[in-house]
C-alpha positions in Angstrom: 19.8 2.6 -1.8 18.7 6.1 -1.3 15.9 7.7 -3.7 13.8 10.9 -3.2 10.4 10.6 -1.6 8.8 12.6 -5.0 9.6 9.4 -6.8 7.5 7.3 -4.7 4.4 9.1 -5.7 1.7 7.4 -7.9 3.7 4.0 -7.6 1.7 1.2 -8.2 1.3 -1.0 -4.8 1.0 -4.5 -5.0 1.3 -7.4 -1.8 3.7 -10.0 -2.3 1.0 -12.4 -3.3 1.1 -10.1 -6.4 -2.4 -8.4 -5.8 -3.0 -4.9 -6.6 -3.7 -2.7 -3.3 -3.6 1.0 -4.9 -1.2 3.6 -5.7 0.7 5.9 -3.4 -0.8 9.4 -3.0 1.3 10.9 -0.2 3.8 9.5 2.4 3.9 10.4 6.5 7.3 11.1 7.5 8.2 11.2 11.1 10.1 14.7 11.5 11.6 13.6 15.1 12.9 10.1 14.0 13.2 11.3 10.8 11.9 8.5 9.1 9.2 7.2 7.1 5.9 6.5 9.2 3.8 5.3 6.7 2.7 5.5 2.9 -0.6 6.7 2.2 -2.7 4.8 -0.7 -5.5 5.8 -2.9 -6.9 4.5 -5.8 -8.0 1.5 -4.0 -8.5 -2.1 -6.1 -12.1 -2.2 -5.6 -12.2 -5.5 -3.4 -10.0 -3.7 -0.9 -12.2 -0.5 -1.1 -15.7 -2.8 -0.3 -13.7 -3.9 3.1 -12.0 -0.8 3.8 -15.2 1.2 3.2 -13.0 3.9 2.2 -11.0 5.7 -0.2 -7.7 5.3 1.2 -5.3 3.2 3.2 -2.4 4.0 5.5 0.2 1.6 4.9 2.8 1.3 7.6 6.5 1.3 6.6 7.2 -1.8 8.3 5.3 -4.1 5.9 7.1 -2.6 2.7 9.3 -5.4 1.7 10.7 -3.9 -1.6 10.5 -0.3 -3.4 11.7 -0.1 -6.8 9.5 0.6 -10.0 6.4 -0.8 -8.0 6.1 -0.9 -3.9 6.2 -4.6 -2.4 4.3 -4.6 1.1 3.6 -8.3 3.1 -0.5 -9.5 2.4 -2.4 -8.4 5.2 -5.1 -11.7 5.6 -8.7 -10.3 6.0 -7.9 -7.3 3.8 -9.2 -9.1 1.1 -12.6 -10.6 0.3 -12.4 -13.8 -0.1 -14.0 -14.7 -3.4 -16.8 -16.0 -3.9 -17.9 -19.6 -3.9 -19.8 -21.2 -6.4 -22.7 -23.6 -5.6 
């Protein structure tokens, strides 16, 4: 399947443990290999952002299982805080 890399933009990104990562904000394409390196998230779910302490996160193209109306990437353990126990 072939799509334009403008319609990737502002796609919702969610791991395949169906938790919210961020949304796409701009995508690093290799010009030698001609290829996409990696996709570049913002609007970081808040959990991510504590651990992260950032605003953004480079996502690597060869986590992305799926692209279609949302972008599918394997869960990345220790990316998330692990919630909180109760006492």
């Amino acid at each position: 399947m072939r799509t334009e890399i403008t319609n990737l933009f502002e796609l919702p990104v969610y791991t395949e443990k169906a938790i919210f990562v961020g949304n796409v904000d701009d995508i690093v394409v290799d010009v030698d290999q001609k290829k996409i390196d990696s996709l570049a998230v913002g609007n970081l779910d808040p959990a991510i952002r504590e651990v992260m302490k950032g605003s953004g996160l480079k996502i690597p193209f060869r986590i992305i299982k799926s692209i279609g109306n949302i972008v599918i990437i394997r869960h990345i353990p220790g990316l998330f805080r692990s919630p909180a126990k109760e006492e």
